[in-house]
ZAMI-408416 format. One line per field, with one value per residue (C-alpha): x, y, z; residue number from 1. Coordinates in steps of 0.02 Angstrom, whole numbers, always signed. Layout:
u	X, ... $
v	Y, ... $
w	Z, ... $
pos	NUM, ... $
END
This chain:
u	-1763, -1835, -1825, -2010, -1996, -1834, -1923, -2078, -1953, -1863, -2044, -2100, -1959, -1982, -2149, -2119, -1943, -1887, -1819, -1989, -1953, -1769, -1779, -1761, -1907, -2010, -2098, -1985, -1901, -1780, -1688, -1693, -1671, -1498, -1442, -1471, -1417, -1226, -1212, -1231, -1089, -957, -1064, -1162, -1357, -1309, -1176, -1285, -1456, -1382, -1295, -1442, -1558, -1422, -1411, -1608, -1628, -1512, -1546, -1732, -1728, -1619, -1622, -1560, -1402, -1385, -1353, -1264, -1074, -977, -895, -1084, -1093, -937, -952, -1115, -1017, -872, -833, -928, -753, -738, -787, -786, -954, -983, -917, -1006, -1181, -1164, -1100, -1253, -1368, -1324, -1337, -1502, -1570, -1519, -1613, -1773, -1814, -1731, -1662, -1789, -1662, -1498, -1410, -1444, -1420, -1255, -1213, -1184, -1030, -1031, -1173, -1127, -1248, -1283, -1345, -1446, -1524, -1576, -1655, -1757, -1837, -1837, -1912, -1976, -2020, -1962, -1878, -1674, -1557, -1417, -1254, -1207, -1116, -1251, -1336, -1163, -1136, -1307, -1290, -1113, -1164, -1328, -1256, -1087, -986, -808, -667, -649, -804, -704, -638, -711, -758, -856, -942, -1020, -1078, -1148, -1243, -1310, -1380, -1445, -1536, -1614, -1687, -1751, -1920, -2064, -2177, -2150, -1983, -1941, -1978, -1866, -1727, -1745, -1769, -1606, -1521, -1589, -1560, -1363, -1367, -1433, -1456, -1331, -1202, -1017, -963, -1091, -1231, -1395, -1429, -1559, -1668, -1641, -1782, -1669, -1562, -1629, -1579, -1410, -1251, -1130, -1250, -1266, -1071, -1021, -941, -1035, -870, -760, -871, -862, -673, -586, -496, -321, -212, -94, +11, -37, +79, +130, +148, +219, +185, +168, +34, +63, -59, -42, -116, -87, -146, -324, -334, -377, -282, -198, -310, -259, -400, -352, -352, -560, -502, -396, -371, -477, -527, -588, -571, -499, -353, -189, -9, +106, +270, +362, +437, +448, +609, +541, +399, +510, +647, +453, +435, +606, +593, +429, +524, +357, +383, +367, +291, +296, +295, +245, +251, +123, +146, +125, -39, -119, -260, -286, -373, -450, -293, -128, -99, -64, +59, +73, +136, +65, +167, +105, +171, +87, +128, +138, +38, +140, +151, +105, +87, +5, +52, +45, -88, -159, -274, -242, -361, -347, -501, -575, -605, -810, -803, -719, -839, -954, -798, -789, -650, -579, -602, -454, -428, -586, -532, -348, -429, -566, -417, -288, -388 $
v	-2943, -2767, -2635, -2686, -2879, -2851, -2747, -2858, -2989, -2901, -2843, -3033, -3097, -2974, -2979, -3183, -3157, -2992, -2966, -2854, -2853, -2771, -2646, -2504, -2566, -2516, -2340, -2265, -2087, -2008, -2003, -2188, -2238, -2113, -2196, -2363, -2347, -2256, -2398, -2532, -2465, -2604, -2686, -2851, -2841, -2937, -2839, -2677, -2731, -2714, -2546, -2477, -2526, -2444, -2296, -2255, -2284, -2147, -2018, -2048, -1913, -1807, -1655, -1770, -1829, -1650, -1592, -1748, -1737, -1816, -1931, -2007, -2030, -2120, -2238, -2312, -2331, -2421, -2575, -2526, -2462, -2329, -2173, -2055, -2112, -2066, -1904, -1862, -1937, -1804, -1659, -1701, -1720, -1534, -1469, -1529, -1476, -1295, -1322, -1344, -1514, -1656, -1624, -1725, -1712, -1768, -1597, -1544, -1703, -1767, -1593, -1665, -1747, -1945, -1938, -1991, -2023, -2211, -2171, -2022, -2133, -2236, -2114, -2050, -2197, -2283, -2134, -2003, -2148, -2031, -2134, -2151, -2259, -2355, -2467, -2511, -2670, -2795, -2695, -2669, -2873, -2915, -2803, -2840, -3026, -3004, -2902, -2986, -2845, -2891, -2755, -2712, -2600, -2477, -2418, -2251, -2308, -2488, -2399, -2279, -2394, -2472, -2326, -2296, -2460, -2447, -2287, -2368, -2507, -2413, -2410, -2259, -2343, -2449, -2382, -2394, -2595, -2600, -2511, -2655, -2777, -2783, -2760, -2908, -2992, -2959, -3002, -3182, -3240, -3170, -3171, -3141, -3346, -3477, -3369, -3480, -3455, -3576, -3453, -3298, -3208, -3163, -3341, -3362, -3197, -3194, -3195, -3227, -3396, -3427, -3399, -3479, -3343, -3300, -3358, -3218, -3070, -2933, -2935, -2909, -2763, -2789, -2856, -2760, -2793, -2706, -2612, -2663, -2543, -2546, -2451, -2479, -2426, -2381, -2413, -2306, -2352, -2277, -2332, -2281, -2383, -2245, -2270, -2133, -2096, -1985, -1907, -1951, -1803, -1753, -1865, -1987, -2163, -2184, -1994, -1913, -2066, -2113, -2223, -2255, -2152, -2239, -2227, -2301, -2443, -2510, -2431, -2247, -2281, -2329, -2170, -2072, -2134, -2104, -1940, -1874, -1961, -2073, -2189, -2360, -2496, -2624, -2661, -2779, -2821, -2889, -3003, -2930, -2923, -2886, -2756, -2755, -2559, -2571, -2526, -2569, -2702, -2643, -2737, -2675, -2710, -2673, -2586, -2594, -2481, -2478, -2300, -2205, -2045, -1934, -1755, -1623, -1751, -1685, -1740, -1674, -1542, -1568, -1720, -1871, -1874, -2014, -2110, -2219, -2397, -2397, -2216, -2305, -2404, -2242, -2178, -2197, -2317, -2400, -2598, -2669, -2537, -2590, -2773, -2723, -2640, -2758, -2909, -2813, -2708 $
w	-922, -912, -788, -740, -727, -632, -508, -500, -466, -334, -256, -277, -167, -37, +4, +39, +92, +145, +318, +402, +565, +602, +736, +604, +510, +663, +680, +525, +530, +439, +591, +613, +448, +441, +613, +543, +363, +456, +572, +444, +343, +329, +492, +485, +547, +677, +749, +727, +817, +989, +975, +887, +1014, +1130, +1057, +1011, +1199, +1240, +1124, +1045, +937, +840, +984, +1120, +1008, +958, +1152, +1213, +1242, +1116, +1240, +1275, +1082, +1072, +1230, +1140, +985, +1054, +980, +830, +727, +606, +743, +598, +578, +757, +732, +590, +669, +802, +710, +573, +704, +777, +583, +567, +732, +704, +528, +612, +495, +431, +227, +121, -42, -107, -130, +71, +125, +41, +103, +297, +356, +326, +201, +39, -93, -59, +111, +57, -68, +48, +176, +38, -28, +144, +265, +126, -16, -137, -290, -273, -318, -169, -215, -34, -34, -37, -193, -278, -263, -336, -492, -525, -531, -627, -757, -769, -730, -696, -629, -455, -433, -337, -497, -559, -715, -657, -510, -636, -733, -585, -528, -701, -668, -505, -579, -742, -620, -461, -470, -424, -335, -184, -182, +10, -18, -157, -71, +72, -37, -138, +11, +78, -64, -52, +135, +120, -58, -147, -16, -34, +1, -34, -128, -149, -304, -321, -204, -318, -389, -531, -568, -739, -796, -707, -817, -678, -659, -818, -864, -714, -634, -498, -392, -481, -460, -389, -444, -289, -242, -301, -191, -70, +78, +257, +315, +509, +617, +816, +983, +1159, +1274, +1457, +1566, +1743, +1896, +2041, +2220, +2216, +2062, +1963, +1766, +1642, +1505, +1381, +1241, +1100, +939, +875, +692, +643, +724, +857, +857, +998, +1096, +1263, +1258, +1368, +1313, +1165, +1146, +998, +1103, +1304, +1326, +1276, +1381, +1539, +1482, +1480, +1652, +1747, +1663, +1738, +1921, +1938, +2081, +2023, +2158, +2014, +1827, +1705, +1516, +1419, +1293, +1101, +1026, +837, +816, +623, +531, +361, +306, +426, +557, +728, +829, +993, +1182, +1330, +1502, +1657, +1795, +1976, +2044, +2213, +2165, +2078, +2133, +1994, +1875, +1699, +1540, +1393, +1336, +1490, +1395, +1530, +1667, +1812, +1810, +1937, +1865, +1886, +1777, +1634, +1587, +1523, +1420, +1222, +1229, +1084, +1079, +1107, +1247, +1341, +1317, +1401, +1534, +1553, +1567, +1684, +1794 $
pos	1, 2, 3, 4, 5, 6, 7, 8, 9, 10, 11, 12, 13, 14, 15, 16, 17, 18, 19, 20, 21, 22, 23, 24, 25, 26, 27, 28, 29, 30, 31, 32, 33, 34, 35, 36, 37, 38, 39, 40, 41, 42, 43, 44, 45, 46, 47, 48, 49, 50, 51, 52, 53, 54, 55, 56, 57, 58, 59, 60, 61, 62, 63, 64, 65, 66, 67, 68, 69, 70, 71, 72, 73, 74, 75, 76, 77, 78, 79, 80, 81, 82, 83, 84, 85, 86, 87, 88, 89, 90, 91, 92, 93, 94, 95, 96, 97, 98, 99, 100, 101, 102, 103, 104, 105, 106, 107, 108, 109, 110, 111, 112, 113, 114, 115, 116, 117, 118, 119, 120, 121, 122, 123, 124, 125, 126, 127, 128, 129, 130, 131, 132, 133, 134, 135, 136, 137, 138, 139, 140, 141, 142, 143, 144, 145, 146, 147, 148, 149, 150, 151, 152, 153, 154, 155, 156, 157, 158, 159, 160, 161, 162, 163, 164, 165, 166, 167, 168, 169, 170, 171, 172, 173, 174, 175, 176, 177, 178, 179, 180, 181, 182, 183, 184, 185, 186, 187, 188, 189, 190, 191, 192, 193, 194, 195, 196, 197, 198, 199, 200, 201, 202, 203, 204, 205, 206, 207, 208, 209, 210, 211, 212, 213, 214, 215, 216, 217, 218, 219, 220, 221, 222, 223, 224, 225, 226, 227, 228, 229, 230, 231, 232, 233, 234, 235, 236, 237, 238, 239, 240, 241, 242, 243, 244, 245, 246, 247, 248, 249, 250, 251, 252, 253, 254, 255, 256, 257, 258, 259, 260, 261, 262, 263, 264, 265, 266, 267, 268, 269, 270, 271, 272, 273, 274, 275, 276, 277, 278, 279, 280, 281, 282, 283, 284, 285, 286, 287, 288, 289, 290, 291, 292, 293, 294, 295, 296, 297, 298, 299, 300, 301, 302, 303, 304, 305, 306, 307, 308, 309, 310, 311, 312, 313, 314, 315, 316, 317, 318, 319, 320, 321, 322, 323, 324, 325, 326, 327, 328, 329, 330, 331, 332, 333, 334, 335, 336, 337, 338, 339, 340, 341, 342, 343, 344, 345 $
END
């Protein structure tokens, strides 16, 4: 199959089958099509739709996520994961705005914290239609299995060859469609479990279909154990019911985040206690619980201490703050934080 009957294909499929109607398909920007294109990073559609919709109704444009505290960034992107992206949104976002326009090509904008090339590929095609190859996920899947590429395509060498491809077959006109249409495709034909191959635009030039291997590819990363690691949280309240959040470092884990204090067991937490003379009305522990990263396990346990309020209490760094409980809910909070507080509170 050439380059031009792939695309025609592709095109084909997508003018009967694309997905039209997402909420970043409406009145396109660069600035939308960034915000979008970030948030869908290792996120389903479905996940997505509601915290875009969130977020474009707080900031609308660029400028107004530019000026907004970080802490108003992050509370609309809790429960989303991975707050580098976050991070990187709102220190972009500032870049840009002191520019004066939005960077219309690869070099300026692979240039800005959390754009890598895939996602400036897409902005380009998608907001400025200018002609650029992607390999998100969805894209990476589809080639792999229509060209019979096997090796885990985080390897240098395979995802090379994968972007060569991507390149030779990205076409210059309609090029925004294109973009959206392969990642359609990857999203609900050629799907990670269960691909329906018998709706493909490209099944009878396939090799994974016609080697039988669309089950084996992409080769999977290669297997490694998660490392498990263990903490306890504290969780403060005193009698106004306000609780002990502590800001959390600007990267890393949960950066810039509020969460509760950790300590590396219940013990050091209650030695933590006695030590800073709080006066305990009562305490309780929380039965172990499993928060799993991209790349460890989290075990952790839970403390609860009801407190008198302490006299010239600060902790460390002077980060933890006593909030009341109807504040929380408009802090950046990590998920299974909010869920804690949300369950004991």
């Amino acid at each position: 199959m050439t380059p031009s009957n792939f695309q025609q294909n592709i095109l084909n499929w997508f003018d009967v089958n694309g997905r039209k109607d997402l909420p970043w398909q409406q009145d396109i920007t660069p600035y939308r099509v960034w915000l979008s294109e970030t948030m869908l990073q290792q996120t389903q559609v479905t996940t997505v739709i509601p915290y875009f919709h969130a977020f474009i109704a707080q900031f609308p444009t660029i400028e107004e996520l530019a000026a907004a505290p970080i802490d108003a960034v992050l509370h609309l992107w809790s429960g989303l994961g991975y707050y580098a992206r976050a991070r990187n949104l709102h220190k972009s976002a500032q870049i840009i705005t002191d520019l004066g326009y939005f960077p219309n090509n690869l070099e300026e904008l692979m240039a800005l914290p959390g754009i890598g090339q895939s996602t400036a590929g897409a902005i380009l095609s998608i907001a400025f239609k200018k002609s650029h190859p992607i390999l998100d996920g969805n894209v990476r899947r589809v080639l792999t299995r229509f060209k019979g590429i096997s090796g885990w395509p985080g390897n240098t060498h395979v995802n090379k060859q994968l972007w060569s491809i991507s390149k030779e077959l990205t076409p210059q006109h309609r090029v925004a469609d294109y973009t959206q249409a392969m990642m359609d495709l990857g999203a609900t034909v050629c799907t990670r479990s269960k691909p329906l191959c018998v709706k493909c635009p490209l099944n009878s030039h396939c090799l994974a279909k016609l080697t039988d291997t669309v089950h084996l590819l992409p080769t999977p990363k290669p297997a490694k154990v998660s490392p498990v690691k263990q903490l306890t949280f504290l969780l403060l309240i005193n009698k106004q019911q306000e609780i002990a959040l502590i800001k959390r470092p600007p990267s890393g884990i949960w950066g810039g985040l509020w969460s509760l204090p950790e300590f590396e067991s219940i013990s050091s937490a209650l030695d933590w206690c006695n030590m800073k003379q709080l006066p305990i009305i009562k305490s309780q522990t929380l039965a172990p619980q499993r928060h799993t990263f991209s790349h460890y396990h989290l075990d952790f346990s839970t403390l609860i201490i009801h407190t008198e309020n302490p006299i010239n209490f600060v902790m460390e760094a002077n980060q933890t703050v006593w909030y009341k409980e109807a504040d929380i809910g408009g802090l950046g909070l990590p998920a299974p934080i909010k869920l804690l507080l949300q369950q004991n509170i």
